[in-house]
C-alpha positions as CSV (number, residue, x, y, z in Angstrom):
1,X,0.0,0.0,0.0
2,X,1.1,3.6,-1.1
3,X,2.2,5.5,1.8
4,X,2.0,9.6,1.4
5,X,2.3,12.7,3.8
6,X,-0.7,14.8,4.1
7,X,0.1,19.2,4.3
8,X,-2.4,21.3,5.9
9,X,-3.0,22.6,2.7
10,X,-4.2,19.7,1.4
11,X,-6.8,19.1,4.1
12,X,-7.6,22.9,3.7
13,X,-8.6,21.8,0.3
14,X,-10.4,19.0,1.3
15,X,-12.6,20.4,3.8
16,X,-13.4,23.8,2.0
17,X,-14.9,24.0,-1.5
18,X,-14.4,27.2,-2.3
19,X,-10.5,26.5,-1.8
20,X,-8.3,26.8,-5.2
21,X,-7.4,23.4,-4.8
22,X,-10.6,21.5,-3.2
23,X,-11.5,19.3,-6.8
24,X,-7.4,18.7,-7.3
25,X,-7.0,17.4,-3.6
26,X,-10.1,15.5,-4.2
27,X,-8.9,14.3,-8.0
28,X,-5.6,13.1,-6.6
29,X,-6.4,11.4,-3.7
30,X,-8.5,9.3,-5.6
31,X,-6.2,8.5,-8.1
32,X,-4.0,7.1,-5.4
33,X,-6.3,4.2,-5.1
34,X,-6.0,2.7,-1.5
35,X,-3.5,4.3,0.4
36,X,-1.8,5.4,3.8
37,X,-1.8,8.5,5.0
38,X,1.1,10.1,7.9
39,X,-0.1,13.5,9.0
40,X,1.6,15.8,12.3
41,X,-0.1,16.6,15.4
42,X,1.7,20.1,13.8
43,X,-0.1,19.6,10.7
44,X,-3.5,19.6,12.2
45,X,-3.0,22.2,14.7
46,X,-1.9,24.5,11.8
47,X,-4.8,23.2,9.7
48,X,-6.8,24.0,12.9
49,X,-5.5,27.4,13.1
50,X,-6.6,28.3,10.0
51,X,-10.1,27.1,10.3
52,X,-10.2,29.2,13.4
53,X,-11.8,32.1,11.6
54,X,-13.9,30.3,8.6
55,X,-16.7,30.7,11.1
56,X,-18.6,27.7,12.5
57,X,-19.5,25.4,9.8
58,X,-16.2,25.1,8.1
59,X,-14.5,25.2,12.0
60,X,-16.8,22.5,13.0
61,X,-15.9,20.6,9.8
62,X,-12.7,20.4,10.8
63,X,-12.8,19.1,14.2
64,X,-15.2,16.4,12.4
65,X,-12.5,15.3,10.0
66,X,-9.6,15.2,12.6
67,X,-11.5,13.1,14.9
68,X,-11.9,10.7,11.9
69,X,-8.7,10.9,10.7
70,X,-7.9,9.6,14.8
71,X,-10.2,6.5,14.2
72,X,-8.9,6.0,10.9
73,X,-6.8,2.9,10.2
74,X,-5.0,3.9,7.2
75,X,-4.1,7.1,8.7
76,X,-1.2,7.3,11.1
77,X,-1.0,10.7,13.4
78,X,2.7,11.2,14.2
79,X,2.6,13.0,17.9
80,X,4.1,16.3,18.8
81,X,7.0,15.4,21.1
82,X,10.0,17.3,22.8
83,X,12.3,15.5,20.3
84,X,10.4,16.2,17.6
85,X,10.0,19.9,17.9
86,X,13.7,19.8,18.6
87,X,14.7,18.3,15.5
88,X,12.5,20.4,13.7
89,X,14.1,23.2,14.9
90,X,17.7,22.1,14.0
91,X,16.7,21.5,10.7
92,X,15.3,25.0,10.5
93,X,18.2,26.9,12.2
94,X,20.6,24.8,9.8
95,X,18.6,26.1,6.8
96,X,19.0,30.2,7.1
97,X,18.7,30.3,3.1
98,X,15.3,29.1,3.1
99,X,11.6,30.3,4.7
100,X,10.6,26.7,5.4
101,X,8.4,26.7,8.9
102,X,8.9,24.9,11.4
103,X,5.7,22.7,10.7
104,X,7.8,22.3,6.9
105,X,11.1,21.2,8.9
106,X,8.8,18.9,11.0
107,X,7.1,17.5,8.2
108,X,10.4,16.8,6.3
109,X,11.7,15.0,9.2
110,X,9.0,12.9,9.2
111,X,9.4,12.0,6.0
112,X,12.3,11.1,6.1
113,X,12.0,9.0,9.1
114,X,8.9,7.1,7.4
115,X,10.7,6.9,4.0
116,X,8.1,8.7,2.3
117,X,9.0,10.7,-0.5
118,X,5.4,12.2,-1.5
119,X,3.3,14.6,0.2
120,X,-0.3,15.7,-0.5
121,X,0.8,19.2,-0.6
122,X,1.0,22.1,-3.0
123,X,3.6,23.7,-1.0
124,X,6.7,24.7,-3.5
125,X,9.0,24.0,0.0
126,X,8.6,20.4,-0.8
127,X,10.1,20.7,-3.9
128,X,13.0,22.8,-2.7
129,X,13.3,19.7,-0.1
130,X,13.8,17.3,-2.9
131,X,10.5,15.9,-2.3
132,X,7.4,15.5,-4.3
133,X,4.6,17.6,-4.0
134,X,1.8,15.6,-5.6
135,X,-1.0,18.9,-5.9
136,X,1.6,20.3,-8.0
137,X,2.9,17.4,-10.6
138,X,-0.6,15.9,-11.4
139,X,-2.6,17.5,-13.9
């Protein structure tokens, strides 16, 4: 089974239709076929953050989709630990040239750690990481 990363932006996509990229999220994951996903307790809190003001439908919409991506077998929720923050932000202090966030130098970690070289993510920071950003390279 395909194992990919999952961005905020893609599950900003997912959840809100009016988003640029809602029918490509939607297109691509299904072209995957059956498939893992790896997602960040830092992921979600940033996707959470920016639901924080999409008033209470699209808010509620994504509480609902995080507590089924919790109960989800084929999804696997990497925890925010100590370590892991402080990883990320070696990675991003070694990196001066760039303006990855710290949720990208997380992310990238992870990644690495999982073996996973594909991310549902539009993000052009993937890219610069050598990854593959799979909004971006399917039409």
């Amino acid at each position: 089974m395909k194992t990919v990363f999952a961005d905020t932006a893609y599950w900003v996509a997912v959840v809100n239709p009016r988003d640029d990229l809602h029918e490509k999220a939607i297109q691509v994951s299904q072209s995957l076929g059956n498939h893992r996903i790896v997602i960040s307790e830092m992921v979600l809190a940033e996707f959470l953050n920016i639901f924080s003001k999409y008033g209470d439908a699209l808010r509620g919409a994504a509480v609902n989709l995080i507590k089924k991506l919790k109960d989800d077998p084929n999804t696997k929720i990497v925890p925010q630990t100590s370590m892991q923050f402080n990883e990320a932000l070696n990675f991003f202090a070694d990196r001066p040239d760039k303006e990855w966030s710290l949720t990208d130098c997380a992310s990238f970690k992870i990644m690495e750690t999982e073996n996973i070289r594909e991310a549902l993510s539009h993000d052009r920071h993937f890219l610069q990481a050598g990854l593959i950003a799979l909004l971006r390279t399917q039409e």
